[in-house]
BAVORO-794299 format. One record per residue (C-alpha): x, y, z negated; chain. Coordinates in Angstrom, 3 decimals, padded with zeros to 6 digits, m for minus. Layout:
N
         u         v         w  chaine
         X         Y         Z       A
...
END
This chain:
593
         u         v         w  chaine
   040.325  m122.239  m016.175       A
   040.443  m126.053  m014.968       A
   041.532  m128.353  m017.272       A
   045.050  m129.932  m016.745       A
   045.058  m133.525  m016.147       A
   048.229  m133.734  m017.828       A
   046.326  m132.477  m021.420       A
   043.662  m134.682  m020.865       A
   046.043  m137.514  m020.247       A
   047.999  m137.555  m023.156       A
   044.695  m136.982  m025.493       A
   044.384  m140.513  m024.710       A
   047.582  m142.311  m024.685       A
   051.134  m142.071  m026.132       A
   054.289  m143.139  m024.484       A
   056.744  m145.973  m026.051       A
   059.801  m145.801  m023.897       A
   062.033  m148.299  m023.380       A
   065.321  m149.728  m021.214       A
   062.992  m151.345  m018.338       A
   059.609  m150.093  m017.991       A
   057.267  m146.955  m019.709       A
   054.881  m148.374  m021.534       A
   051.189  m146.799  m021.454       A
   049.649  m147.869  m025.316       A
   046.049  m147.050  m026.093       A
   045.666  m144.459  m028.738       A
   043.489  m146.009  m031.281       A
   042.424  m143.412  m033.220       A
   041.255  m141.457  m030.326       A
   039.652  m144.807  m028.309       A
   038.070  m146.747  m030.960       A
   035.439  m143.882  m031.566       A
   034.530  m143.807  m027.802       A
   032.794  m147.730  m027.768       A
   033.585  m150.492  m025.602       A
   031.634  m148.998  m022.474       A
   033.426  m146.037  m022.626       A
   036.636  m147.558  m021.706       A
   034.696  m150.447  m019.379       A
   033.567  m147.650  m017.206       A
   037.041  m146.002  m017.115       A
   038.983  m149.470  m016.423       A
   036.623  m151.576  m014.549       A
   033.191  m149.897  m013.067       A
   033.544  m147.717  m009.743       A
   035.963  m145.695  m011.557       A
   034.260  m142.828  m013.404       A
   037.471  m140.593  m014.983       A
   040.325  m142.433  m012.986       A
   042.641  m139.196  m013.407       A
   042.598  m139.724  m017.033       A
   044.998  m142.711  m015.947       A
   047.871  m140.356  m014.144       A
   047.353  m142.467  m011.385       A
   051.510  m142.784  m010.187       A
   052.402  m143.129  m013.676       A
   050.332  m146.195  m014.698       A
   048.956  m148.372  m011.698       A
   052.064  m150.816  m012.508       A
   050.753  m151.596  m015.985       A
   046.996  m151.516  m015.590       A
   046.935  m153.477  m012.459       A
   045.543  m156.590  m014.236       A
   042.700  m154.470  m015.863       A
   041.698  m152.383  m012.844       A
   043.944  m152.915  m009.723       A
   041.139  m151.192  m007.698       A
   041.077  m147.857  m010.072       A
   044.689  m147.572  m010.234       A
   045.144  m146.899  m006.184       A
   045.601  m143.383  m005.182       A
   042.964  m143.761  m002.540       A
   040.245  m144.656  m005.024       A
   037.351  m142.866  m003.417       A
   034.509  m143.951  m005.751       A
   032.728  m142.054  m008.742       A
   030.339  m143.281  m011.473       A
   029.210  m139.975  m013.214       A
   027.370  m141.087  m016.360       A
   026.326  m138.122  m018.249       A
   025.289  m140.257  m021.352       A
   028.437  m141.987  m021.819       A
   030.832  m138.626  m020.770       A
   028.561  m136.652  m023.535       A
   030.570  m138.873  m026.122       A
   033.754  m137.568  m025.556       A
   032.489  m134.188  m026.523       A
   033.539  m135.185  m030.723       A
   036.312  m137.127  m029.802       A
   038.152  m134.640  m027.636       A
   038.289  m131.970  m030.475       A
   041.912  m130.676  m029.167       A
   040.588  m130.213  m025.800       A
   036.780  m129.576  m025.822       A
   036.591  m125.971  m025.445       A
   038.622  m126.114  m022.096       A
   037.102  m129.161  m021.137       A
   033.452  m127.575  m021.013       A
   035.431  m123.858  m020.080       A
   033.868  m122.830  m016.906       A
   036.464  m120.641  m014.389       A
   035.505  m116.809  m015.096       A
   034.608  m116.997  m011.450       A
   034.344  m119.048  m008.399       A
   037.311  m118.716  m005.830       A
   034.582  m120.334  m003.471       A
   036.420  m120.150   000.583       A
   033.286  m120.592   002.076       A
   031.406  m117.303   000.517       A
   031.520  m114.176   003.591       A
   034.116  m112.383   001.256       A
   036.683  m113.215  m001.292       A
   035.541  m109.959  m003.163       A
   035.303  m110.837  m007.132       A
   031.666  m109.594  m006.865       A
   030.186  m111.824  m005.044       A
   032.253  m114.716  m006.514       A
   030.888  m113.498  m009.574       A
   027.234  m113.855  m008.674       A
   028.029  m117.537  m007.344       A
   028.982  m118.318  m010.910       A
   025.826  m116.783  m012.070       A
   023.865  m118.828  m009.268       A
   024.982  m122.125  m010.498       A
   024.799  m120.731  m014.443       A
   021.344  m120.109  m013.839       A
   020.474  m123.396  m011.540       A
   021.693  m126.004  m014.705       A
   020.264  m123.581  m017.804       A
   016.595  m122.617  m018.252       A
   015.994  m119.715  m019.331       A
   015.340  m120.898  m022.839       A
   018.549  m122.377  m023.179       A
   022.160  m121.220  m024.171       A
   025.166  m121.348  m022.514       A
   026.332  m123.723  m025.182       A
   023.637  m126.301  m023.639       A
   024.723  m129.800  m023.302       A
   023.964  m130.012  m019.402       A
   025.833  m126.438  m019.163       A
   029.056  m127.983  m020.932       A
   028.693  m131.459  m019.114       A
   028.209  m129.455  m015.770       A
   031.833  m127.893  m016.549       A
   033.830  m131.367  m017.676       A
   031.896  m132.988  m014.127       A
   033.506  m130.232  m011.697       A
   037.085  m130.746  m013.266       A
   036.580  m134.482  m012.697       A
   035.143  m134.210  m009.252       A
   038.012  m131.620  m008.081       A
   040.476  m135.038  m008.825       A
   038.897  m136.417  m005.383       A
   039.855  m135.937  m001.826       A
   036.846  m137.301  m000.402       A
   034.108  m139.953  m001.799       A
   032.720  m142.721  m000.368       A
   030.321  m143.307  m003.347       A
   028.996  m141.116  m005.685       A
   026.395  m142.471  m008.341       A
   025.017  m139.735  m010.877       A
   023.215  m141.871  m014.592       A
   021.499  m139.414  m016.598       A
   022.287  m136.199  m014.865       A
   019.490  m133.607  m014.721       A
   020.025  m132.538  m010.370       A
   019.645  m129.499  m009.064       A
   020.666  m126.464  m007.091       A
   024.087  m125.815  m009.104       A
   024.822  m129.149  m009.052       A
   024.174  m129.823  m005.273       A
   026.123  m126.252  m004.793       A
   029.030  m127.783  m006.581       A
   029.181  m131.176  m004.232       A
   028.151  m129.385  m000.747       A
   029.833  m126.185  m001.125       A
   032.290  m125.760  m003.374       A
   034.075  m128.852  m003.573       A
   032.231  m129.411  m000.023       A
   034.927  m132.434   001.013       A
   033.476  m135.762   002.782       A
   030.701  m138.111   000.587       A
   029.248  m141.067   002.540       A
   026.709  m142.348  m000.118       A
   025.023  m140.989  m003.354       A
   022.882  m142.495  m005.816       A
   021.045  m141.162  m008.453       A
   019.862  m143.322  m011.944       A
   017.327  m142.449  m014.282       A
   018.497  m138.894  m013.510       A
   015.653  m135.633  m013.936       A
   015.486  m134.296  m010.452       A
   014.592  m130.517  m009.996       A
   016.658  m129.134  m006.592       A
   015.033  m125.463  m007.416       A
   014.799  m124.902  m003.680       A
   012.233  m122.990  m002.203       A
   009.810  m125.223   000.482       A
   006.757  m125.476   002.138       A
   005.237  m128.608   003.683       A
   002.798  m128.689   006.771       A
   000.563  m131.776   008.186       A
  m000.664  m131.857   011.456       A
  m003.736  m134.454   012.128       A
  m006.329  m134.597   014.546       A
  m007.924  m131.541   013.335       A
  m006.322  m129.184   011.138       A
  m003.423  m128.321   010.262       A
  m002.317  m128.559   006.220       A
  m000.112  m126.798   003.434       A
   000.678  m129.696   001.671       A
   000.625  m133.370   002.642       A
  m001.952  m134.977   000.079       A
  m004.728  m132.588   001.192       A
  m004.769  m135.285   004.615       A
  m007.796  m137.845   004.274       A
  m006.858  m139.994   006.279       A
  m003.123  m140.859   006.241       A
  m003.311  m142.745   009.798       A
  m004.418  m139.415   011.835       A
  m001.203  m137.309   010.690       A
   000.582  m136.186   014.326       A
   003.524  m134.678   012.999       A
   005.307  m133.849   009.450       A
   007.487  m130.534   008.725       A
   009.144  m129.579   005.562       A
   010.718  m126.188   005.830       A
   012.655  m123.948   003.328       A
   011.574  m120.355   004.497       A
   013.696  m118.043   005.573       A
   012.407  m114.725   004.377       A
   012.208  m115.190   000.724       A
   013.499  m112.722  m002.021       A
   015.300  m115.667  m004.163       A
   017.074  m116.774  m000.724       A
   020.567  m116.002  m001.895       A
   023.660  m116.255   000.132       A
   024.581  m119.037  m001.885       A
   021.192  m120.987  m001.438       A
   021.547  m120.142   002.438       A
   025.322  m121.872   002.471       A
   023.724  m124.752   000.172       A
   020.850  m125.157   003.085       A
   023.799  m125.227   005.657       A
   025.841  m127.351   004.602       A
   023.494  m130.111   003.570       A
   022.324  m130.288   007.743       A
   026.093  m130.709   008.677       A
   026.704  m133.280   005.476       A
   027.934  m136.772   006.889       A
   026.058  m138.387   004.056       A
   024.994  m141.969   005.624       A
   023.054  m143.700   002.577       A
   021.366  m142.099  m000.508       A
   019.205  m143.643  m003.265       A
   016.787  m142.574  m006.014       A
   016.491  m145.551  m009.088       A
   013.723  m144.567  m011.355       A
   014.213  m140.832  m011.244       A
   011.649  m137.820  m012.034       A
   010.675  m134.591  m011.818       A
   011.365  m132.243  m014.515       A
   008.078  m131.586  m016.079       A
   009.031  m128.455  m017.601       A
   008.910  m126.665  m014.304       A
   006.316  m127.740  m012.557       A
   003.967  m124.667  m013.195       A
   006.887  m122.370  m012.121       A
   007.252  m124.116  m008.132       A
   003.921  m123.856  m006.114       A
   004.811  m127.990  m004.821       A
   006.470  m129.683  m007.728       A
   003.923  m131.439  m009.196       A
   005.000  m134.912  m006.833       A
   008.297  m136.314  m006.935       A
   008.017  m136.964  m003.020       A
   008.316  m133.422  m002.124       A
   011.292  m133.053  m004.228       A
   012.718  m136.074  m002.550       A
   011.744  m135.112   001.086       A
   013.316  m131.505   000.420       A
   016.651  m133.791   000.351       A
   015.676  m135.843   002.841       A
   015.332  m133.740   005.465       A
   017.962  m131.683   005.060       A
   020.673  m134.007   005.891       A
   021.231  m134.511   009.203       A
   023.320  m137.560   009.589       A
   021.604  m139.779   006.829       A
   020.804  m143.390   007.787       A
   019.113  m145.243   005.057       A
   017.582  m144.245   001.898       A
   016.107  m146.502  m001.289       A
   013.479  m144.952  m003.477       A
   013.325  m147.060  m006.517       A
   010.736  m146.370  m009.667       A
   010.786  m149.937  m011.358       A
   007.342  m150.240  m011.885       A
   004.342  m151.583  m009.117       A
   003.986  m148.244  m007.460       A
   000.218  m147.811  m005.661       A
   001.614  m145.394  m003.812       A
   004.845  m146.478  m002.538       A
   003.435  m147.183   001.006       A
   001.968  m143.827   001.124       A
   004.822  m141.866   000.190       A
   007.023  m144.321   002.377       A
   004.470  m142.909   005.505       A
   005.492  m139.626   005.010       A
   009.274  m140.112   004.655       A
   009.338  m142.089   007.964       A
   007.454  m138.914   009.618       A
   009.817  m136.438   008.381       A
   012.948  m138.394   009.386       A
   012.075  m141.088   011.615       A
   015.829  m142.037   012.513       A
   016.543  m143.262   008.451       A
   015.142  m146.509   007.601       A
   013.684  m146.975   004.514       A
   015.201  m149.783   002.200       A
   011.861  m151.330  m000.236       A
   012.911  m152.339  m003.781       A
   013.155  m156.104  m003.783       A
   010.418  m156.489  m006.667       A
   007.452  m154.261  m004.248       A
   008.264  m156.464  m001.275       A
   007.932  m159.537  m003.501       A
   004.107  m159.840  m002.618       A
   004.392  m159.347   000.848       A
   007.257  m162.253   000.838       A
   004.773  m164.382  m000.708       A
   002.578  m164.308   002.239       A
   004.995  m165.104   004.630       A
   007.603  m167.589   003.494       A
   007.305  m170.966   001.067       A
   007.417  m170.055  m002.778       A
   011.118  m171.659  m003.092       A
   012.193  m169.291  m000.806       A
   011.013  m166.295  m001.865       A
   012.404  m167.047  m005.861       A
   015.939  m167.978  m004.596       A
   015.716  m164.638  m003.054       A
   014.593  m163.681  m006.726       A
   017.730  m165.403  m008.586       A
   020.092  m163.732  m005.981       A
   018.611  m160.203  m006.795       A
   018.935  m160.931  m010.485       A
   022.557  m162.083  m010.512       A
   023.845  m159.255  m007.834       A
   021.800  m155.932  m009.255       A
   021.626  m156.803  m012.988       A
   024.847  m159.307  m013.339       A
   022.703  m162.451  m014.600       A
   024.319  m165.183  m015.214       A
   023.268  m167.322  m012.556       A
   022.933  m170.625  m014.396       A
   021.020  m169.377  m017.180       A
   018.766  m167.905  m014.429       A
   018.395  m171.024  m013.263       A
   017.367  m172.451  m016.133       A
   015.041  m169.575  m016.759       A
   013.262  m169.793  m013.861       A
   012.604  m173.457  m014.114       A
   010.391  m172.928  m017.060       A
   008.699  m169.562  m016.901       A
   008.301  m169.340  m013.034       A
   007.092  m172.116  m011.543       A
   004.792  m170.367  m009.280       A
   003.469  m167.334  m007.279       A
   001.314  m166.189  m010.234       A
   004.754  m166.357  m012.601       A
   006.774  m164.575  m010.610       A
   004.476  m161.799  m009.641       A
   003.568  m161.637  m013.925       A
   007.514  m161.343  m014.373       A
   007.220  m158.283  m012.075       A
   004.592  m156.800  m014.008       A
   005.410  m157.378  m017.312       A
   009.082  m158.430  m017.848       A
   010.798  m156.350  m014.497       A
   009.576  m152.860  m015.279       A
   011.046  m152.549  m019.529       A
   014.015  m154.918  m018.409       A
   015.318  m152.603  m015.374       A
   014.531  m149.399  m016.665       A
   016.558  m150.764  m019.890       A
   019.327  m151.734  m017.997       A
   019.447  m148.432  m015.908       A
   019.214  m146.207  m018.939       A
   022.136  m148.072  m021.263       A
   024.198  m150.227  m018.957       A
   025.534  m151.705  m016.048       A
   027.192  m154.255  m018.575       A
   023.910  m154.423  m020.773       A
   023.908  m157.961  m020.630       A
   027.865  m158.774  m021.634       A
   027.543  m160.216  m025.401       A
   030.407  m158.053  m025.965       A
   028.961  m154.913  m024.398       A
   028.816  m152.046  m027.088       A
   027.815  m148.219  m026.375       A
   029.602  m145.045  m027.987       A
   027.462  m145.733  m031.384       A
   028.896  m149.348  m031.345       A
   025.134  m150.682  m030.227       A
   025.220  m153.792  m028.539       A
   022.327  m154.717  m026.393       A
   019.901  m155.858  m029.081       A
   020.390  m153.497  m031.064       A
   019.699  m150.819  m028.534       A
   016.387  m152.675  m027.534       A
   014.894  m153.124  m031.261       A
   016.194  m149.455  m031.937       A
   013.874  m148.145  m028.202       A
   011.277  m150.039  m029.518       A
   010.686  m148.510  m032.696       A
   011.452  m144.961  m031.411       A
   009.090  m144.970  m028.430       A
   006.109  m147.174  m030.607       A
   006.037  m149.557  m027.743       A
   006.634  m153.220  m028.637       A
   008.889  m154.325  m025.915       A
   008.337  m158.124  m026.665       A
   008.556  m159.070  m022.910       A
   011.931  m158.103  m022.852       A
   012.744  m159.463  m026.003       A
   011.320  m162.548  m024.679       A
   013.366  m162.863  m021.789       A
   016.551  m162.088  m024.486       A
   016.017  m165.434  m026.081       A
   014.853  m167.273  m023.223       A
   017.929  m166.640  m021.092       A
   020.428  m167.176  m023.826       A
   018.585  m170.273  m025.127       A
   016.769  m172.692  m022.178       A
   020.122  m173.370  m020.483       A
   021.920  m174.934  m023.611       A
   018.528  m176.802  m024.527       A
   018.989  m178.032  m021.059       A
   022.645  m179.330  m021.728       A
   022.045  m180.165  m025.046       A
   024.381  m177.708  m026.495       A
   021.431  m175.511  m028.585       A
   024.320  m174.864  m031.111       A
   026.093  m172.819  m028.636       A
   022.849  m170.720  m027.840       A
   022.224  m170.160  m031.931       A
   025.825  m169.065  m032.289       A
   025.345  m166.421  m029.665       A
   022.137  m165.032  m030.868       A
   023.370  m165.049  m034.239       A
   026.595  m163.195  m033.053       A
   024.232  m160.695  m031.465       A
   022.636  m160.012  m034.268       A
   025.563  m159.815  m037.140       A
   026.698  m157.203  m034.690       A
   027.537  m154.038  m036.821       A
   027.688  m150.892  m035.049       A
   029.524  m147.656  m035.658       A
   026.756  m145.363  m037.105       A
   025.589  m146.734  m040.131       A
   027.696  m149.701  m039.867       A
   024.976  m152.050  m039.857       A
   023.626  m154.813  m037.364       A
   020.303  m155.774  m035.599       A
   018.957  m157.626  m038.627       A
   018.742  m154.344  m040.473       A
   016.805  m152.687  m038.215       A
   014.400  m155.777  m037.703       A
   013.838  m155.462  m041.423       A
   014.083  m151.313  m042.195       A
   012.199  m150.427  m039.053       A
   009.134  m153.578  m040.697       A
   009.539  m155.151  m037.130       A
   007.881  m158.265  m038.598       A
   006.534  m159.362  m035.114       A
   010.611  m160.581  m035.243       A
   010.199  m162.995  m038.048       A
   009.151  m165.847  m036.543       A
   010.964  m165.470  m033.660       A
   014.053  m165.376  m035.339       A
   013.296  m168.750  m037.219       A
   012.142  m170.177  m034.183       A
   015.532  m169.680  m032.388       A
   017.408  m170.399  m035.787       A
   018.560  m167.026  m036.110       A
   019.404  m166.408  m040.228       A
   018.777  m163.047  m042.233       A
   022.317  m163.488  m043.903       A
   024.526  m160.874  m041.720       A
   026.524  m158.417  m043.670       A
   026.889  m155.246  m042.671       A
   030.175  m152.727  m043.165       A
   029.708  m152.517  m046.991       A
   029.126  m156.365  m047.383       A
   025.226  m156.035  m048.456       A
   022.764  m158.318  m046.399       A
   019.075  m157.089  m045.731       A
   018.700  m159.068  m049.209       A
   020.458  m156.088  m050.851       A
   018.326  m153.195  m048.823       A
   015.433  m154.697  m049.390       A
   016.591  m154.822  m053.940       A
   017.849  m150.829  m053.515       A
   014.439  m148.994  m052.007       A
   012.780  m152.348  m053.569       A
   011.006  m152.689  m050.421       A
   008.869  m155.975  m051.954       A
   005.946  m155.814  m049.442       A
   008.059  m156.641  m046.055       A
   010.327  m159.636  m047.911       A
   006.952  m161.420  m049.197       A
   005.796  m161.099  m045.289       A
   009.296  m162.696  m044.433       A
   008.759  m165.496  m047.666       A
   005.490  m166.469  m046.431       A
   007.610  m167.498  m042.623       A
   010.334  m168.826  m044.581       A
   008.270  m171.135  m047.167       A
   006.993  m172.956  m044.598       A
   010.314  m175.173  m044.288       A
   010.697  m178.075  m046.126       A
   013.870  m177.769  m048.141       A
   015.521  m175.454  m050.285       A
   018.701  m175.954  m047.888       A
   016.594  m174.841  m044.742       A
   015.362  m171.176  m046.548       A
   018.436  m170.605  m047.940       A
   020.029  m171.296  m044.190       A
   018.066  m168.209  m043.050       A
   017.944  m166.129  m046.317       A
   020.433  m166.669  m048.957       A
   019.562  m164.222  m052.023       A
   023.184  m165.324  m053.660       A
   025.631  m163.422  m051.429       A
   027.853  m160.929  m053.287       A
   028.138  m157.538  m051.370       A
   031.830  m156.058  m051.478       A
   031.151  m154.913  m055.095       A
   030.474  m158.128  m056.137       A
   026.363  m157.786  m056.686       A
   023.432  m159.796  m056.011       A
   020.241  m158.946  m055.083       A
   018.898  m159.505  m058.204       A
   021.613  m157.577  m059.942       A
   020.600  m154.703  m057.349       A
   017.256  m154.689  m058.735       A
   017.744  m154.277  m062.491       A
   021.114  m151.735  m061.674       A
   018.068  m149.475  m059.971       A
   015.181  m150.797  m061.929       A
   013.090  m152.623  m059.726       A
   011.773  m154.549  m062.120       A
   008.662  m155.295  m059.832       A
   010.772  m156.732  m057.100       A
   013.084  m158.380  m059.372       A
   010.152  m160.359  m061.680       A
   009.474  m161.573  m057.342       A
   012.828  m162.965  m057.047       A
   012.215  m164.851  m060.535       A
   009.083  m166.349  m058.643       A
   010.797  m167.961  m056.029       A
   013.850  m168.256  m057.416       A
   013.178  m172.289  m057.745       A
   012.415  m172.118  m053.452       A
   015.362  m170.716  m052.616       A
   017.777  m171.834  m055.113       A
   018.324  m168.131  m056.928       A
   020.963  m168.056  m059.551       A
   022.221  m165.692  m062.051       A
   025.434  m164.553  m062.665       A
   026.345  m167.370  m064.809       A
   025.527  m170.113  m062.441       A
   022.421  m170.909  m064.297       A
   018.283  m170.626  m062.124       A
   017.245  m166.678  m062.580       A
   014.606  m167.130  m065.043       A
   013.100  m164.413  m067.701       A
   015.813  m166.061  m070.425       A
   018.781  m165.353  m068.657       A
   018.206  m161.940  m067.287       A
   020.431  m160.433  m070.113       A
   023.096  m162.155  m067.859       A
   022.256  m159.874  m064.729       A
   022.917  m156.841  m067.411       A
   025.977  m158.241  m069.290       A
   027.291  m158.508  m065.142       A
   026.153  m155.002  m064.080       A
   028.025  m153.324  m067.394       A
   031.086  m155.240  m066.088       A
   031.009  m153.555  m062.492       A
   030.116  m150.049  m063.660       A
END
């Protein structure tokens, strides 16, 4: 049963009539959980869920936030699987019929209407988005569901771009078949790409003839290029045969592939899956009226050339578009090195929404030359784009926050510690970009403020900000980066406690003598206190120091009493924490209990 968009509507907003005009409110219980992005994406970026909006009802009073998204010809898409996935808890009314697939497909272009075959179309695409291993109360399988309702909503598209979708034969059923209207361009991020079509690939060189395409020694003597989906197969299914047709007679004109794979899991089951091109040349060649195409991956690709080669065999009327970053060594050799980086600065600002004078200030100190900019390519590009793709088109607004209430820094430190890599490039470029332009203008204050905003951030899980996980996840390589950008230890989270007052409850001693040792190198008591004041009450009115003897950490509180001269540490009664006065902390923690 498809969802109503009426239902859907009003699980979002509430109506406050009045005399002149219907006013659409946000429903804050229901929004607030979804994160900032959530309703960015809705409101502002290529329009993701624009029926949520009632389209006739509401274009009047949202024309300021999204004039574009309101009109009823809005023929774009932005699918990202991630982001929808959130809903899924905050939709509790409607969940169950928004991941409700029909009972069967009333699919017009099947031979007969009879419920039988309908029947095994459903079971087609069932089987295409679950493995085997998998129920049918699988994320993809419910995401699949709430995707076709949305897509339905359209007439035609002229841009479809898929973030974090796993692809394959169901879901290319769904666009090409069953809601089989007009889509001009496609583009798939960081999605999992399996098509589950069956194929077979031939090379002809000088002398043989091959079954698959990196059996060739010498790329330069291939004559001709076929990729063919057999036609006498047992898993050939009328609904794989109408998939096949109607992907020749698409009028697709552009498609691109942004850091994309294959789905590992499968590879032993199909005879040719174990290279991404073949996956991407099944596509390929199967549209008949396709133009251009951009294979992106991110990284310095060896064999981007070689894979390009074979493309340009198997469909010699699309032109391949080359990621800006892989033609940035071939610019180098043909056009002056001032050139070739404005070119840079313009890709940065357009694709990833850089500011474009902090760029400029960026690139005046850390690429001054070829050598720079072909190390920011290595080093920096790969972790910063793939980050961006993965979160964010908005990953660098200040005020950008995901469904969990992460904000961009906190979703870096949080990848970092998860996948074991130190990402310090990126981090680098963090603090470079939001610092060199205000040391440029003399206005460094304005560049601490906004790194210390960025940090103090507290997001929705835990209620806690980047400087927690700095310090809980023992990130120490942060320390003196922090100081060096004047970035303080002080930001309380939800309950009021600062990492001081973690640090007193597991009496975690070992990591806040690593920070000391940073910290004691400044001159005045003023200057550590700046970055780590051990004073500040939490909501229940307790110290640090009155943490530690409440959970007796005596260990970690006879530390305090160390350096309680260095950094100014006082009692409850106003007086230095010394041995003689720790009676005081006790007297104070009988008083809260």
């Amino acid at each position: 049963m498809e969802v109503e968009s009426e239902e859907l509507f009003e699980s979002f907003f509430y109506y406050s009539k009045s005399e002149k005009i219907q006013q659409v409110i946000l429903h804050e219980n229901q929004l607030s959980p979804l994160g900032s992005d959530v309703m960015q994406l809705i409101l502002s970026f290529l329009q993701p869920i624009p029926f949520l909006f009632q389209l006739k009802r509401v274009s009047s009073n949202w024309n300021k936030l999204c004039e574009s998204c309101m009109k009823e010809s809005c023929t774009e898409l932005y699918w990202d699987e991630k982001t929808a996935s959130s809903l899924l808890g905050n939709l509790k009314k409607h969940a169950k019929k928004l991941w409700q697939f029909p009972e069967f497909y009333e699919d017009e272009n099947l031979l007969t209407n009879s419920k039988s075959e309908s029947e095994s179309t459903f079971e087609f695409v069932k089987n295409s988005i679950m493995l085997p291993f998998k129920s049918g109360n699988s994320i993809e399988y419910m995401m699949f569901g709430l995707f076709r309702s949305v897509l339905f909503k359209f007439g035609k598209l002229s841009s479809l771009i898929l973030h974090n979708v796993k692809v394959n034969a169901g879901l290319l059923y769904l666009l090409f078949v069953e809601w089989g209207k007009e889509l001009e361009r496609i583009k798939f991020i960081n999605c999992i790409v399996d098509f589950g079509l069956p194929k077979q690939i031939t090379c002809q060189d000088d002398v043989n003839s091959h079954n698959s395409y990196w059996l060739v020694s010498d790329l330069n003597q291939i004559q001709s290029l076929k990729f063919e989906i057999p036609s006498q197969l047992p898993d050939l299914t009328i609904q794989k045969s109408l998939l096949i047709e109607n992907l020749k007679k698409a009028k697709m004109k552009d498609i691109s592939f942004s850091n994309c794979s294959i789905d590992r899991s499968l590879v032993l089951n199909h005879t040719h899956a174990s290279h991404f091109s073949l996956e991407l040349m099944c596509f390929f060649s199967s549209i008949g009226s396709l133009e251009t195409a951009y294979y992106d991956c991110f990284e310095f690709n060896e064999t981007f050339d070689q894979d390009r080669t074979f493309f340009k065999k198997l469909v010699p009327n699309v032109k391949f578009n080359i990621p800006f970053f892989l033609a940035v060594k071939q610019l180098l050799d043909i056009l002056p090195f001032e050139k070739v980086v404005e070119y840079f600065k313009f890709d940065m600002e357009r694709n990833y929404s850089l500011v474009k004078n902090r760029m400029n200030a960026y690139q005046k100190r850390k690429i001054r030359n070829k050598e720079e900019l072909i190390n920011f390519y290595y080093e920096v590009f790969p972790s910063f784009a793939s980050f961006h793709v993965r979160c964010s088109p908005f990953i660098f607004d200040l005020y950008y926050k995901d469904y969990r209430g992460f904000n961009m820094l906190q979703s870096i430190l949080s990848s970092i510690y998860f996948s074991r890599k130190h990402q310090t490039h990126l981090l680098d470029f963090i603090f470079d970009y939001f610092s060199f332009y205000n040391e440029d203008t003399n206005s460094v204050k304005e560049s601490t403020e906004i790194l210390n905003e960025l940090f103090a951030s507290n997001n929705r899980v835990d209620g806690r900000n980047s400087t927690f996980i700095v310090i809980s996840y023992e990130l120490t390589f942060m320390f003196e980066k922090m100081v060096k950008h004047k970035v303080h230890f002080n930001a309380k989270d939800r309950e009021g406690s600062t990492i001081a007052h973690y640090l007193a409850q597991v009496g975690n001693g070992s990591t806040l003598q690593k920070l000391i040792e940073i910290l004691d190198k400044l001159p005045t008591v003023e200057e550590r206190k700046y970055f780590l004041d051990l004073n500040i009450p939490n909501n229940q009115g307790q110290t640090a120091a009155m943490i530690c003897y409440n959970e007796k950490k005596f260990e970690l509180l006879e530390y305090l009493m160390q350096i309680a001269p260095r950094y100014g540490i006082l009692a409850a009664n106003g007086m230095p924490l010394q041995k003689d006065n720790v009676s005081v902390l006790e007297q104070q923690s009988c008083s809260l209990m």
